[in-house]
C-alpha positions in Angstrom: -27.3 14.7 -11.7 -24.6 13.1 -9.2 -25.4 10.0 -7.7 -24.0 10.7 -4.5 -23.1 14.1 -2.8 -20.6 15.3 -0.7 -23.4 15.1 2.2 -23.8 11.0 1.3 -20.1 10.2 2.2 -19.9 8.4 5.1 -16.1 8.8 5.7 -14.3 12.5 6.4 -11.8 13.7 3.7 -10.2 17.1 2.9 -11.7 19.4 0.7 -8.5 21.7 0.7 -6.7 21.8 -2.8 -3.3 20.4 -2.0 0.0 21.7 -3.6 -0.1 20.7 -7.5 -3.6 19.2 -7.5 -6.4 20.5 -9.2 -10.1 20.2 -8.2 -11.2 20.7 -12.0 -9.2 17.7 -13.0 -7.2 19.7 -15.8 -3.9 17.8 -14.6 -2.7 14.2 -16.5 -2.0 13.7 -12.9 -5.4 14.1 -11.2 -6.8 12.5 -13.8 -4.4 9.2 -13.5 -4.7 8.9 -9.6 -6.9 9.4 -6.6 -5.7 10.8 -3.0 -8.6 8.3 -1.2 -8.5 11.4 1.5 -9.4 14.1 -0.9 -13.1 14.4 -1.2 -13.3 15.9 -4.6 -11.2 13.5 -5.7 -12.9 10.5 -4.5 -16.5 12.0 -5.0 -15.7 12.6 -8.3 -14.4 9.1 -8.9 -18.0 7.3 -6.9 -20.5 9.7 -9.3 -18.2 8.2 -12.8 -18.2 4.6 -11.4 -21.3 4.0 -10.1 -24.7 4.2 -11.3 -26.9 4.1 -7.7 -26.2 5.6 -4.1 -26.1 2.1 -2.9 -23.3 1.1 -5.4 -21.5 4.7 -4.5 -21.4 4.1 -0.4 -20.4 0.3 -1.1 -17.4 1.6 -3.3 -16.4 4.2 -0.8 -16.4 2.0 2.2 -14.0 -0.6 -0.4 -11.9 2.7 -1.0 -12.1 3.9 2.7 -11.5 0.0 4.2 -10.2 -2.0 1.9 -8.0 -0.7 -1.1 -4.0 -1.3 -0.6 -2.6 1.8 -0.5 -0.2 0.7 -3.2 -3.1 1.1 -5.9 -3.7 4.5 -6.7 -4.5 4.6 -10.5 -7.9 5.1 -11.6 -8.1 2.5 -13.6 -6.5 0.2 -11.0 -9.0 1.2 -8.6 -11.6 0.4 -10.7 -10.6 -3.3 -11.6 -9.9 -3.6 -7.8 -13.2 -2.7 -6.8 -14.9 -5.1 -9.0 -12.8 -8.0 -8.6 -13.1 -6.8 -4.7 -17.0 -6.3 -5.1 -18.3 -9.1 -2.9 -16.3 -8.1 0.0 
């Protein structure tokens, strides 16, 4: 079970499929980096990082608010958000 829904987010994003990406993830692309406007993208990302809803809306609002839009990686995003957590 998810952690957080697509109802939960607190921010609007696209749930369109843009040009080359892939909702299912199948991509080395979509699977390195994360458009912080596409829902799926981002949702997906929350419910494999976090482990509560709490932890989920606190990431998103980091993602949302926060994250340079020079880092885009997965794993970048990640370290950023917890060496960012307390913010």
């Amino acid at each position: 079970m998810p952690v957080i829904t697509k109802g939960d987010l607190f921010y609007k994003y696209t749930w369109s499929v843009d040009q080359g990406d892939n909702p299912n993830y199948t991509e080395k692309l979509d699977r390195d980096k994360i458009d912080r406007d596409e829902g799926y993208e981002v949702l997906h990302f929350l419910n494999s990082l976090c482990t509560t809803k709490p932890q989920a809306i606190h990431a998103e609002r980091l993602i949302k608010q926060l994250l340079p839009g020079t880092i885009q990686k997965r794993t970048e995003i990640r370290q950023w958000i917890i060496d960012n957590w307390e913010k």
